[in-house]
KEZATOR-910395 format. One record per atom (N, C-alpha, C): y, x, z. Coordinates in steps of 0.1 Angstrom, whole numbers, plus 2048, in hexadecimal, padded with zeros to 3 digits. Atoms other than C-alpha are relative to their C-alpha. Last residue first. Layout:
YXZ/...
This chain:
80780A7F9/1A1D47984/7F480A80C/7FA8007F3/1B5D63971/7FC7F6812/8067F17F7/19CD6895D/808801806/80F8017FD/19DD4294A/7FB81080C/8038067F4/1C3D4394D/7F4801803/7FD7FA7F7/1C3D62933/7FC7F780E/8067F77FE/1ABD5291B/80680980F/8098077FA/1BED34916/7FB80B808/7F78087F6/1E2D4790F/7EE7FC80B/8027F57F0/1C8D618FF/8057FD807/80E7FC7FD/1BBD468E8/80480A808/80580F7F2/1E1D348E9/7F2804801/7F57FE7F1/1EED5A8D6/7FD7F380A/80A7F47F5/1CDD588BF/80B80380B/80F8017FC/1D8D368AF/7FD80C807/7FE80D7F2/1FFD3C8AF/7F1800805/7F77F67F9/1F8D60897/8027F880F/8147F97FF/1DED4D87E/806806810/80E8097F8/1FDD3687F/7F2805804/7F88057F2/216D50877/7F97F580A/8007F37F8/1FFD6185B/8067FB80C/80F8037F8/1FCD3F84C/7FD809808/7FC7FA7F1/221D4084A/7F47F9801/7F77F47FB/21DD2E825/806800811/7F1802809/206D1581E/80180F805/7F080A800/1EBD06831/805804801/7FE80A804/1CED1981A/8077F3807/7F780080B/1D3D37825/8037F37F7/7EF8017FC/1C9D2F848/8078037F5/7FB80E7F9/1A9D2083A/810805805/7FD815806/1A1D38821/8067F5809/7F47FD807/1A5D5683C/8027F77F4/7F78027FA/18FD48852/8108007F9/7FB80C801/176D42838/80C800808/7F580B806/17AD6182D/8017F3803/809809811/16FD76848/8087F27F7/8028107FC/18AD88859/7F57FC7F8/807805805/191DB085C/7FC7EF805/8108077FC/1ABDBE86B/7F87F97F4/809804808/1CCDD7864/7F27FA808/8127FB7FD/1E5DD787D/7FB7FD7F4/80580280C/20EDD2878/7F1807801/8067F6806/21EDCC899/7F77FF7F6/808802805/234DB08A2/7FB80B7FB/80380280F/253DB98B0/7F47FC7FF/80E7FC7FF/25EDAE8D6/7F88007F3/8057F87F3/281DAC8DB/7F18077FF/8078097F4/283DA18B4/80180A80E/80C7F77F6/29DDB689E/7FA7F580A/7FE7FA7F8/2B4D9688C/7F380B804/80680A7F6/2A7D8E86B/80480980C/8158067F7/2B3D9A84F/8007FE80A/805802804/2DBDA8846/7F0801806/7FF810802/2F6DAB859/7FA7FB7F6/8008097F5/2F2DD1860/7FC7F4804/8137F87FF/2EFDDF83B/7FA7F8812/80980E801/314DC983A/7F0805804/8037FD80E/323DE584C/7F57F67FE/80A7F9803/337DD7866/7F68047F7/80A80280A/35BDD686D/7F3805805/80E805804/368DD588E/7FA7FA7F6/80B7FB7F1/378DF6892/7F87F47FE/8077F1806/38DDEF86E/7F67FF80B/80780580A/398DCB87E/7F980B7F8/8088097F7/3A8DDF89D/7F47F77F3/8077F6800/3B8DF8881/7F37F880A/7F87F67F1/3CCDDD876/7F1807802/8068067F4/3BFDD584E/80580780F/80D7F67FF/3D7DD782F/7F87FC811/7FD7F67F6/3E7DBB826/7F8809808/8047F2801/3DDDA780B/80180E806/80C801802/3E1D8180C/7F8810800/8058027F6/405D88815/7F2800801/80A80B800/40EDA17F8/7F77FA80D/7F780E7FD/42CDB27FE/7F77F57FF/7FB7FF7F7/416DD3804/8087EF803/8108037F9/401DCD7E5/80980180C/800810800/429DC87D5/7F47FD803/7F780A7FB/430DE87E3/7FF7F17FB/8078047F2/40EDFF7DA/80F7F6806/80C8087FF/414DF77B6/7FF7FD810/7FF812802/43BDFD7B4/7F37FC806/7F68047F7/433E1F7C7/8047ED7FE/8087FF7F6/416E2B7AE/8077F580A/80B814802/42DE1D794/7F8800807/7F98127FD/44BE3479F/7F67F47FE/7FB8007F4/433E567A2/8057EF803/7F57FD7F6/423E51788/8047FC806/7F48097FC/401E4477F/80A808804/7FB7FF7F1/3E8E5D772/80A7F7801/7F87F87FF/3D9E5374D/8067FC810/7F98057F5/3B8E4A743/80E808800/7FA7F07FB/3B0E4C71D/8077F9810/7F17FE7FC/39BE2B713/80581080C/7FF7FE7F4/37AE31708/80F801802/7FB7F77F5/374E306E4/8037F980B/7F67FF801/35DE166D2/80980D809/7FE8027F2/33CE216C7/80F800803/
């Protein structure tokens, strides 16, 4: 197994060269404190916005043919089983408001 290279501390003068030509460097300049405040952490800016109104996770029972048939057009059958019973209480609601 090969050895591990030995670290060794930077002195003082090459610490100083290093941080001066990161300093002279335009592409690289450190950030104003106004750009610090609005970073944000990537964990944030990732998936799908928060909805207003979430969808809640229920367990039910279906018989299969229902569930054959919405599985069988495709993917986001869950989202169309989901359109079909939201226009049956759309219907449903006008019908008892009458």
């Amino acid at each position: 197994m090969p050895e591990k290279p030995k670290r060794r501390c930077l002195r003082d003068a090459e610490n100083r060269a290093i941080t001066s030509a990161a300093k002279d460097d335009r592409d690289a300049q450190p950030l104003s404190a106004k750009q610090l405040k609005a970073m944000v952490p990537m964990r944030s800016l990732r998936g799908r916005p928060k909805s207003e109104h979430p969808k809640q996770l229920v367990s039910v029972r279906y018989c299969q043919d229902v569930l054959a048939y919405f599985r069988s057009t495709g993917g986001g059958w869950q989202s169309r089983m989901d359109g079909v019973l939201l226009k049956y209480v759309a219907r449903r609601s006008r019908h008892t408001r009458r």
